[in-house]
C-alpha positions as CSV (number, residue, x, y, z in Angstrom):
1,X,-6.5,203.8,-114.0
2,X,-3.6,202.6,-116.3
3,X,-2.5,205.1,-118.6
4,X,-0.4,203.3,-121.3
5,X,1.9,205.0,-123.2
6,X,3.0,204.1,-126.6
7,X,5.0,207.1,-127.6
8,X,6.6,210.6,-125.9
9,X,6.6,208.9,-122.2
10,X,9.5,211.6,-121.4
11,X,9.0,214.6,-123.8
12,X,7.0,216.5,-121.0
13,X,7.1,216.4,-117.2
14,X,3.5,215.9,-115.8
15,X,1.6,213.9,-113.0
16,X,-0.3,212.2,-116.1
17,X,-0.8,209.3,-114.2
18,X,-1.9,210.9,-111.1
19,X,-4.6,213.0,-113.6
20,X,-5.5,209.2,-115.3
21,X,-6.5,208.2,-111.9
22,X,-8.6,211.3,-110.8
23,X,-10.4,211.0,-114.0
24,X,-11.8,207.8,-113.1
25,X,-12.0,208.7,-109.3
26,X,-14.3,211.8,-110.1
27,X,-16.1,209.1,-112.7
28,X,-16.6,207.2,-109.7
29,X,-15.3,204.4,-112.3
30,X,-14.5,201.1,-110.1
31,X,-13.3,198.5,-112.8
32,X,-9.4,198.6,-113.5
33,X,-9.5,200.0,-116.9
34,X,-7.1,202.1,-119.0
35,X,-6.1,204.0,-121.9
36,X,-3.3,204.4,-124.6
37,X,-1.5,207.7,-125.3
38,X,0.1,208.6,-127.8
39,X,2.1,212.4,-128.4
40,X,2.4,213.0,-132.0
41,X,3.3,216.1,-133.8
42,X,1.1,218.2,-136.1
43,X,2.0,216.7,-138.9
44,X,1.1,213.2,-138.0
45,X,-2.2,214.8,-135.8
46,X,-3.1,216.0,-139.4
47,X,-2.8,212.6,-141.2
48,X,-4.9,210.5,-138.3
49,X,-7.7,213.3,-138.3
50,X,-7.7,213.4,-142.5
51,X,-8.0,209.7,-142.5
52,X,-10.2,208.9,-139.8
53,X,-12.3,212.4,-139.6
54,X,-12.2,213.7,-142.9
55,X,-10.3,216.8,-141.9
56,X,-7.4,218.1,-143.4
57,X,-5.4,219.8,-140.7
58,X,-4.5,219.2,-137.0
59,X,-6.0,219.3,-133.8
60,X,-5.3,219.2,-130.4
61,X,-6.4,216.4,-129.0
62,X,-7.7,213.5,-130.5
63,X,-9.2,210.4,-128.8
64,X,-11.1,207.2,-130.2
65,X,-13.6,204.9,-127.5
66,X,-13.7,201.4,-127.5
67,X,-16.6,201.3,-125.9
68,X,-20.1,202.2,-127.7
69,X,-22.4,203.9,-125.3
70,X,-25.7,204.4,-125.3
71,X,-26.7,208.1,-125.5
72,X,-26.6,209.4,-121.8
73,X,-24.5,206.9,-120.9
74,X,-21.3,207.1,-119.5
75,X,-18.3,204.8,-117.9
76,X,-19.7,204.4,-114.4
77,X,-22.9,203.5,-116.1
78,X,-21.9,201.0,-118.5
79,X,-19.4,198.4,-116.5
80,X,-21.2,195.3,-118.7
81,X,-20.2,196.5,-121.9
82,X,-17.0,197.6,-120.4
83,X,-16.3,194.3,-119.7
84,X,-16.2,193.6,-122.8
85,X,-13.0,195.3,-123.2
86,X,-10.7,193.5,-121.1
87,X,-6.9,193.0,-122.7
88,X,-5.2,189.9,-121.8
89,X,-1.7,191.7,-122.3
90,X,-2.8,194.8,-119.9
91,X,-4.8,193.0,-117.5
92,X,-7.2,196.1,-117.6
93,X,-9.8,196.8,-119.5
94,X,-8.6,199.1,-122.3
95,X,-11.1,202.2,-122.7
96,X,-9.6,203.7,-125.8
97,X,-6.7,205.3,-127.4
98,X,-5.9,208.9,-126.8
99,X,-2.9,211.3,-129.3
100,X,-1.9,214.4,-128.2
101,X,0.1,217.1,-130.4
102,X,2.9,217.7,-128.8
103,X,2.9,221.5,-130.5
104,X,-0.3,222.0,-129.8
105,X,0.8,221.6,-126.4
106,X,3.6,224.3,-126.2
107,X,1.2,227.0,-128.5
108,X,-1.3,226.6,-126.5
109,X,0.5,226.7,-122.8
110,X,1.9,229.6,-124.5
111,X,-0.9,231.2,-125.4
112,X,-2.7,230.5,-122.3
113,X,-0.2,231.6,-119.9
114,X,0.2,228.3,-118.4
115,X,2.9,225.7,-118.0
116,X,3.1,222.5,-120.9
117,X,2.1,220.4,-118.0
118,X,-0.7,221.6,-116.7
119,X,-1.9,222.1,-120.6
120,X,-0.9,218.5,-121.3
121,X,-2.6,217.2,-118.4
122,X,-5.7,218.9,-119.7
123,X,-5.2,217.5,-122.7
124,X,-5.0,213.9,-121.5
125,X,-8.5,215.2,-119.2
126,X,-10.6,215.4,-122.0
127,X,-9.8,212.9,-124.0
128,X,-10.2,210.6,-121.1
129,X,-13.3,211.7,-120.3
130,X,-13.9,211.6,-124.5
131,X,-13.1,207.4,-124.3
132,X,-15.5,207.3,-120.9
133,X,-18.6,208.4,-123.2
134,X,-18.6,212.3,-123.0
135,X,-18.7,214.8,-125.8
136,X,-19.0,218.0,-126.0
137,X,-21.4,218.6,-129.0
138,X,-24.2,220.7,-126.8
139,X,-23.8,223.5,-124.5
140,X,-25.3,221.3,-121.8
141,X,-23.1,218.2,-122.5
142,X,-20.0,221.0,-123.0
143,X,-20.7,222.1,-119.8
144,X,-20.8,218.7,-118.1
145,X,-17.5,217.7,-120.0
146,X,-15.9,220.4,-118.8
147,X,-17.2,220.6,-115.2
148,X,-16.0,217.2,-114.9
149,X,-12.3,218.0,-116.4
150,X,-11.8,220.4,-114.0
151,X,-12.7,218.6,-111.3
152,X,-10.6,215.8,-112.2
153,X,-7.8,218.5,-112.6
154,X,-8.5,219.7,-108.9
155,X,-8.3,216.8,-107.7
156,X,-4.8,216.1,-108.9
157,X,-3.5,219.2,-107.6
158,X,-3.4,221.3,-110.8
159,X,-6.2,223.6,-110.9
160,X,-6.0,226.2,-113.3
161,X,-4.4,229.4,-111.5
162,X,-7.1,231.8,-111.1
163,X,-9.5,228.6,-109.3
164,X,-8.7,227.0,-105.4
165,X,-8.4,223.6,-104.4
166,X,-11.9,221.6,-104.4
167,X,-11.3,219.7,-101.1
168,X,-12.3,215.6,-102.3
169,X,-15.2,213.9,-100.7
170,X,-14.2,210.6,-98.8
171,X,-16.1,209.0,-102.1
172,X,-13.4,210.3,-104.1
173,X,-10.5,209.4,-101.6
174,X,-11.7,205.6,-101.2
175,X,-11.9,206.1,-105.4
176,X,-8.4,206.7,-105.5
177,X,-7.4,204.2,-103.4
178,X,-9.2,202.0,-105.0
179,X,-7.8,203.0,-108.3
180,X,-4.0,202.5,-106.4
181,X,-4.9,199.3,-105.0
182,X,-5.2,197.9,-109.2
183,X,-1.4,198.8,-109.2
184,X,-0.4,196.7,-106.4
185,X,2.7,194.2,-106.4
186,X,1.2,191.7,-103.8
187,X,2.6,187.8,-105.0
188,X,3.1,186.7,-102.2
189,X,0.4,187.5,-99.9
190,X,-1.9,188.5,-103.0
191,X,-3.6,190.9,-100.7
192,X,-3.8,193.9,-102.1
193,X,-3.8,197.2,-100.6
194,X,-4.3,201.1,-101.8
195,X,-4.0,204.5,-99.7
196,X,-5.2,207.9,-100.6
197,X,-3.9,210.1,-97.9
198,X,-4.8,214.1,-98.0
199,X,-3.0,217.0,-97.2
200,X,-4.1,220.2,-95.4
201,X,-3.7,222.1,-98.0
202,X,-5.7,219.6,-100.4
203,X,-3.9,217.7,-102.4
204,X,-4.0,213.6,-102.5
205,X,-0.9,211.2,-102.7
206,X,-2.1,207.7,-103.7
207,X,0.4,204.3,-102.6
208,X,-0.1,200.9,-103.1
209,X,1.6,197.3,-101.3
210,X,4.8,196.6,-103.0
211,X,6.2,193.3,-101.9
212,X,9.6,191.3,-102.1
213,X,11.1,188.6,-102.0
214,X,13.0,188.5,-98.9
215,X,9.5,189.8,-97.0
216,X,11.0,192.0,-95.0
217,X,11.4,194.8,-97.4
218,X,7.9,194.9,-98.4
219,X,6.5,198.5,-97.9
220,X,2.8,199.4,-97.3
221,X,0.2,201.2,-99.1
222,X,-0.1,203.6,-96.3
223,X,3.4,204.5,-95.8
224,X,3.6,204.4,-99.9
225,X,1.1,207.1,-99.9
226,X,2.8,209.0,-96.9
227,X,6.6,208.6,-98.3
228,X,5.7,209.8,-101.7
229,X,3.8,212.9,-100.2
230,X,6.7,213.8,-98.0
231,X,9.3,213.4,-100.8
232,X,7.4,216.4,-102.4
233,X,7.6,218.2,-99.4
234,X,4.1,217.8,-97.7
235,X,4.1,217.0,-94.1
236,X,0.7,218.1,-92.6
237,X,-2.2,215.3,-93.9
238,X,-5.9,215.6,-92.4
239,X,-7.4,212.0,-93.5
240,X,-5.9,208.9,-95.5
241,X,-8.4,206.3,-97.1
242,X,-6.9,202.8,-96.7
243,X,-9.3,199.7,-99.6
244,X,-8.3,196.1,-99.7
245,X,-10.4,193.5,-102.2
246,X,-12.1,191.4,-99.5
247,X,-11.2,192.3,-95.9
248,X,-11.4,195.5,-93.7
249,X,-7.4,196.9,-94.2
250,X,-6.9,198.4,-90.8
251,X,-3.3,200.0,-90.9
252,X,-0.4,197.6,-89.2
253,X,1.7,198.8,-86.5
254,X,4.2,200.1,-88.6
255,X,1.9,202.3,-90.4
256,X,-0.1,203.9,-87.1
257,X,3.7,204.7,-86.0
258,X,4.7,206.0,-89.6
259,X,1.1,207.9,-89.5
260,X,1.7,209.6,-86.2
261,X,5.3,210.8,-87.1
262,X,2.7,213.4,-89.5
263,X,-0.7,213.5,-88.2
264,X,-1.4,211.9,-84.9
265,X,-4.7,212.5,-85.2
266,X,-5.7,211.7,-89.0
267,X,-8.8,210.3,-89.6
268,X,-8.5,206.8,-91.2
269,X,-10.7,205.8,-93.8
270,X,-11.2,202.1,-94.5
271,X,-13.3,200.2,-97.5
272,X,-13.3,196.9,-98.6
273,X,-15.7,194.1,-100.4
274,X,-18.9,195.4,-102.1
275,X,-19.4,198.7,-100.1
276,X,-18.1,197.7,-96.6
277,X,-16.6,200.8,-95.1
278,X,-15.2,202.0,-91.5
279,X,-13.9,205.2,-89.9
280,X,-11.6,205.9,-86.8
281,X,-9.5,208.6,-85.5
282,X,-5.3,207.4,-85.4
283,X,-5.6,208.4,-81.5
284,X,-8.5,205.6,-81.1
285,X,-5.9,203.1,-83.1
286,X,-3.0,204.0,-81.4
287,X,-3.2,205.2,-78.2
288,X,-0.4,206.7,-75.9
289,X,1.0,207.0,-79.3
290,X,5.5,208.3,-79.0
291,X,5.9,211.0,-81.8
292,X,8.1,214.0,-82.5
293,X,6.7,215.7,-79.7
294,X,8.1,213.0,-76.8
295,X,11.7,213.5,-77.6
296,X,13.6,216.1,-76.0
């Protein structure tokens, strides 16, 4: 999912775009849509709620849906009118626009006991999940909301402190694949690819084809993913879903070798087309496999 910031890109360091994603993984949202976000201070939070809400002071959080759903309906439900959305300039669908107080944010990781990124994060959760037709207006639809936050926040590696990992389902892993494969810098071959690979201890690493010129520098999804994850110091992954547009994206040879440098036995997840999907072990795709463990 593209989250598209128009102010206060750099005030905070977060994984904002790996929570943007999750969102729409755990939304089981397949369109490539996205979002505008905004971080404001108080002052100006104040001036957008008293014009547009009536209310003369500042909030949190504010976010404001393109999209008009029917009651009970959210994103995943509602892809026609979605598509109604679509922005030329983005080349996503635009779901709505999201502003965040930037003070709220320290006050309330303050009072919380948490860091401004994991609050922010939140943050950018709910009003996500505000702009894909939830609200939070009844204790059951609160619940819901929030149940789905979480999860979203789980997913991304930042559960609050007191709660463990929620391993993803392979749904959620082809998801964010899926949601990687949008981001995709394919001109050339125009075959795009996303990976999702997960750890051992949970967490998910999404990569995507990035292409060039001069071919030979072109890097794949799969070693995207993996390279990403290892920069932040992960080395033990348990299964890595692999999505292409129209044909089944089987890893190349480069990729089984980069895979078994990690996990020679990872399972491999692959989905393509409508809901074509495939499964194999790394030992079944490359066997006799040379790794870490051949050299002396």
């Amino acid at each position: 999912m593209k989250l598209i910031w128009v102010e206060g890109a750099n005030m905070f360091k977060a994984p904002t775009a790996e929570v943007a994603d999750c969102c729409a993984a755990v939304e089981s949202l397949t369109l490539p849509c996205g979002v505008y976000l905004t971080l404001v201070n108080d002052e100006h939070m104040r001036q957008i709620n008293k014009i547009h809400r009536g209310i003369d002071e500042s909030t949190d959080v504010l976010s404001f849906p393109t999209v008009n759903y029917p009651q009970g309906v959210t994103a995943s439900g509602a892809a026609e009118l979605i598509k109604q959305e679509y922005s030329d300039d983005e080349k996503v669908y635009i779901l709505g626009e999201i502003f965040i107080s930037y003070e709220h944010v320290r006050s309330q990781a303050e009072l919380y006991r948490h860091s401004t990124s994991r609050e922010l994060c939140f943050l950018l959760a709910h009003g996500i999940y505000h702009c894909f037709g939830y609200d939070h207006e009844q204790p059951n639809t609160q619940t819901r909301m929030r149940n789905m936050e979480e999860k979203a926040l789980e997913l991304a590696g930042i559960p609050r402190d007191e709660m463990p990992l929620c391993e993803p389902t392979d749904e959620e892993l082809v998801a964010l694949a899926k949601e990687a494969m949008y981001k995709s810098y394919s001109p050339y071959s125009r075959f795009k690819v996303g990976a999702c690979v997960l750890s051992e201890g949970g967490r998910v690493f999404t990569g995507t084809n990035i292409e060039n010129a001069s071919y030979g520098l072109t890097i794949c999804a799969e070693r995207s993913a993996i390279f990403k994850a290892v920069g932040e110091g992960v080395k033990d992954f348990k299964a890595i879903a692999i999505t292409a547009e129209n044909a089944p994206p089987w890893p190349c040879g480069a990729c089984r070798q980069v895979l078994n440098e990690f996990a020679p036995d990872i399972r491999v997840l692959i989905a393509w087309g409508k809901d074509q999907t495939d499964e194999a072990k790394l030992s079944a795709l490359l066997p006799h496999g040379f790794g870490p463990n051949d050299l002396p």
